[in-house]
C-alpha positions in Angstrom: 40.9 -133.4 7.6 42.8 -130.0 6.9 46.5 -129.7 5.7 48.0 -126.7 6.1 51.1 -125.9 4.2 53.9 -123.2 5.0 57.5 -122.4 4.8 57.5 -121.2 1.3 59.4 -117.9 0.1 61.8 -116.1 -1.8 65.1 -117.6 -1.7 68.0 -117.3 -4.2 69.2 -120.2 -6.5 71.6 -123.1 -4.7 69.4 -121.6 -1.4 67.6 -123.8 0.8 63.8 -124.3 2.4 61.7 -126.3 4.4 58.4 -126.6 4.0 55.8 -128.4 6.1 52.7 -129.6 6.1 50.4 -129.5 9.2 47.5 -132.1 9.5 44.6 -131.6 11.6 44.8 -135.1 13.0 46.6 -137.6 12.9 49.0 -138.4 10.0 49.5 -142.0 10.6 45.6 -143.1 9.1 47.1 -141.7 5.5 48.5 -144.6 3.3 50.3 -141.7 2.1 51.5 -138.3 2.2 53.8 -136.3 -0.4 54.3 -133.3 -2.2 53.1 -132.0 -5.5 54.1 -128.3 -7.3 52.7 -126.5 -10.1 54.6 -124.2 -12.4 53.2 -121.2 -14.1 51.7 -122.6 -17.8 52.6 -126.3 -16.3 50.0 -129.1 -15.6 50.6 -129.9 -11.2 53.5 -133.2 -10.8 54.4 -134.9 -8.4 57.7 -134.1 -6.4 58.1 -136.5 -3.5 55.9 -138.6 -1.8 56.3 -140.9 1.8 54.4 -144.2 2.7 55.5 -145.9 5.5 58.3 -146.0 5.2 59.2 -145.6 1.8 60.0 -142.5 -0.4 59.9 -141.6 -3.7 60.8 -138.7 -5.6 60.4 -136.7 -8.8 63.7 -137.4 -11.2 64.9 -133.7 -11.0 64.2 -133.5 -7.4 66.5 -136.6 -6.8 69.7 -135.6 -4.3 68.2 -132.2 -3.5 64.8 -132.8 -1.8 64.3 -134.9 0.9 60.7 -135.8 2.1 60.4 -136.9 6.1 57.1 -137.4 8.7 56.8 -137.0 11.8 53.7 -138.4 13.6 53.7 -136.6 16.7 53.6 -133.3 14.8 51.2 -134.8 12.6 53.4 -133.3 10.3 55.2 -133.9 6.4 58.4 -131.8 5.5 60.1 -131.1 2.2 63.6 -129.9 2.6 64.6 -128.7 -0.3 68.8 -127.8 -1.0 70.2 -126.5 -4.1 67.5 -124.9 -5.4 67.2 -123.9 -8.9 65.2 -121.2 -10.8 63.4 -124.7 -12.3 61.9 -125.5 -8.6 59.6 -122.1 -9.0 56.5 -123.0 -8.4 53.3 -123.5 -6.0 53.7 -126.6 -3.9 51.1 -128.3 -2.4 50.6 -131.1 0.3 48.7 -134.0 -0.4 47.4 -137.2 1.6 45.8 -140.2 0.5 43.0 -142.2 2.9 41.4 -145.6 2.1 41.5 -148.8 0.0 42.3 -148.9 -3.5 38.9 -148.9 -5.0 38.3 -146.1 -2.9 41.2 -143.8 -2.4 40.5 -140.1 -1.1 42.6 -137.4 -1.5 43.4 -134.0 0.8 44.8 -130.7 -0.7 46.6 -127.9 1.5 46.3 -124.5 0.0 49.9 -124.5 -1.2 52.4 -122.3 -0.6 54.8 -120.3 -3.3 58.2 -120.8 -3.7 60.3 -118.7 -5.8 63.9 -119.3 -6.9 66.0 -116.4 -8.4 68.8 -116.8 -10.4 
């Protein structure tokens, strides 16, 4: 399986961008797909992440970013509104395959987003 992320850029702060993330097959065998970034100096978190249908997302990404599938694109978006100078970072895609005991995990190659102030 290959995810390939895109839409990243340079946008200025209270801007807006979409990213997506392209699978190479189908989305719907994933027990879950979401997005992670990583900051300059900063360890990688977690920013939003879909299962089924549920969502969850990173405290300061709460009323801003909004995570969304769709399964005949194979695809995962992250709209993201308001940006801030804070949302800097490279963000990557992630899925999650298997049981519990088991779980594998899929990278994209990320894709830089940078918020001027």
């Amino acid at each position: 399986v290959q995810l390939q992320a895109s839409g990243g850029g340079l946008v200025q702060a209270g801007g807006s961008l979409r990213l997506s993330c392209a699978a190479s097959g189908s989305i719907s065998r994933f027990n879950s797909m979401g997005w992670y970034r990583q900051a300059p100096g900063k360890q990688r978190e977690t920013v939003a992440v879909i299962s089924g249908g549920s969502t969850n997302y990173a405290d300061s990404v709460k009323g801003r970013f909004t995570i969304s599938r769709d399964n005949a694109r194979n695809t995962v978006y992250l709209q993201m509104n308001s940006l801030k100078p804070d949302d800097t970072a490279v963000y990557y895609c992630n899925a999650k395959e298997g049981p519990w005991y088991g779980l594998r995990d899929y990278w994209g190659q990320g894709t830089l987003v940078t918020v001027s102030s």
